[in-house]
C-alpha angles and dihedrals in degrees: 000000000000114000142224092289093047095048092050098052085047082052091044090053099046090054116069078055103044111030112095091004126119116238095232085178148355132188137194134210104195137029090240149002117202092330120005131283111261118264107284098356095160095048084049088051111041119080082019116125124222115237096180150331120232138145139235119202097314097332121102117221128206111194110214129201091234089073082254119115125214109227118199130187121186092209109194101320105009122134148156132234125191109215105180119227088263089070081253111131115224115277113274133131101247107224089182121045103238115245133226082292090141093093082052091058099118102172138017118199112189115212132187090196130150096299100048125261115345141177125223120193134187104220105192112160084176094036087214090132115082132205122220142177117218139176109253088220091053092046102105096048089039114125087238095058109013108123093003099150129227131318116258103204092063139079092251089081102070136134101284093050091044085050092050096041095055098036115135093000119135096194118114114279090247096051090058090048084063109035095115087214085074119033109010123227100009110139137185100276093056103041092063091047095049085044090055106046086045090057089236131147113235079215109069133091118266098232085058096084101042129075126238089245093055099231119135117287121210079253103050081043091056102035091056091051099042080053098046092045098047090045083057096047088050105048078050099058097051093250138285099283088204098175109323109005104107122166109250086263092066093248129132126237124244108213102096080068082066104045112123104189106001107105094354100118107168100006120126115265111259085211106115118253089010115124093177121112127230119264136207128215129167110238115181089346094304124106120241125205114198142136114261089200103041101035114056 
């Protein structure tokens, strides 16, 4: 499932074509994807025009003038690709070769934007991603966002609210990293990166690193910044792009060329001065990559 870095450079490339641009028409292939579409969902997004295209944890938001927002989840294998109104795609250099996707294409949204006519199309061979269409005035109590925790690309996480959030909880310290109620977005990838530039151990509890009194510790310090520092890098860096995720301009991300210990299972640590290996372990069904010498 692509995770926070790879949503918002999916959100970074919709939006030079869809901000401040009018939906002139949208279609859709299927009466559903993983739920179904909203009643009249065509009829609520065409004529609307688009105030703005954010994101929220790993769902994209499309902010729309009729007081309704467009909320978009990429589910396991969902993308987008931006085709302009000249048949041309939009510029990017094509690491993979595209396959035969077209009979996945679920929903077309036309858009005259910025940048003239374009077509953006919602490309799910699983159809695990959803569409919906919410109030903004009901979006925080909504069922897709009520109780989603912090973000983890701001200021606001920082030691002292890590220390607060895990605080008495027993949980690993992974599994707490990626309870959504908490920080929002964070997936497995970046969990076991953050892990290991922090020098943690995806093993301990997660009390384990706070203090009674709630006030910041040397590790929450460093483990929100090791998070907020691997989430930038990889934003940076367009993604991952592990098996489906590609960015809308049909490239692929860089950052795998950067893990250090994700996926990495018997490679040398790249600590220095570490001549330990990584190793993997399987934690909740879900494999983690760290180092046992470096992390504790």
């Amino acid at each position: 499932m692509p995770e926070l870095p790879e949503v918002e450079t999916v959100r970074r490339g919709l939006e030079p074509f869809m901000e401040g641009g009018a939906i002139q028409k949208a279609v859709i292939n299927r009466p559903n994807l993983r739920f179904p579409f909203p009643d009249q969902f065509v009829e609520r997004l065409e004529g609307q025009q688009i105030l703005s295209v954010g994101r929220r944890a790993k769902y994209l938001i499309v902010d729309l003038a009729s007081g309704e927002v467009l909320v978009m989840h990429l589910g396991m294998s969902g993308s987008y690709r931006i085709e302009l109104a000249e048949g041309v795609s939009a510029p990017g250099l094509f690491h993979h070769p595209r396959s035969d996707a077209q009979k996945h294409d679920h929903v077309m949204i036309s858009v005259n934007g910025p940048h003239g006519r374009a077509n953006v199309i919602y490309n799910d061979p699983r159809r695990f991603g959803y569409m919906d269409l919410v109030a903004r005035s009901e979006m925080e109590t909504h069922k897709h966002f009520a109780g989603v925790g912090v973000e983890p690309t701001g200021n606001s996480l920082d030691g002292a609210l890590i220390s607060k959030l895990f605080a008495g909880k027993s949980a690993p310290l992974k599994a707490a990293l990626l309870d959504q109620r908490l920080i929002a977005g964070l997936g497995n990838i970046y969990v076991c990166e953050a892990l290991w530039r922090a020098r943690l151990s995806p093993e301990r509890k997660a009390t384990s690193i706070t203090r009674k009194d709630g006030k910041a510790t040397e590790r929450t310090e460093l483990l929100a910044t090791s998070i907020r520092e691997i989430i930038a890098s990889a934003i940076e860096a367009g993604g991952s792009s592990l098996r489906d995720h590609k960015q809308t301009d049909g490239t692929m991300g860089y950052f795998q060329h950067t893990f250090n210990v994700y996926d990495q299972e018997g490679e040398a640590c790249k600590a220095k001065g570490c001549s330990s290996v990584i190793k993997r372990i399987v934690q909740s069904g879900r494999s983690t990559f760290y180092c046992p010498t470096c992390q504790r």
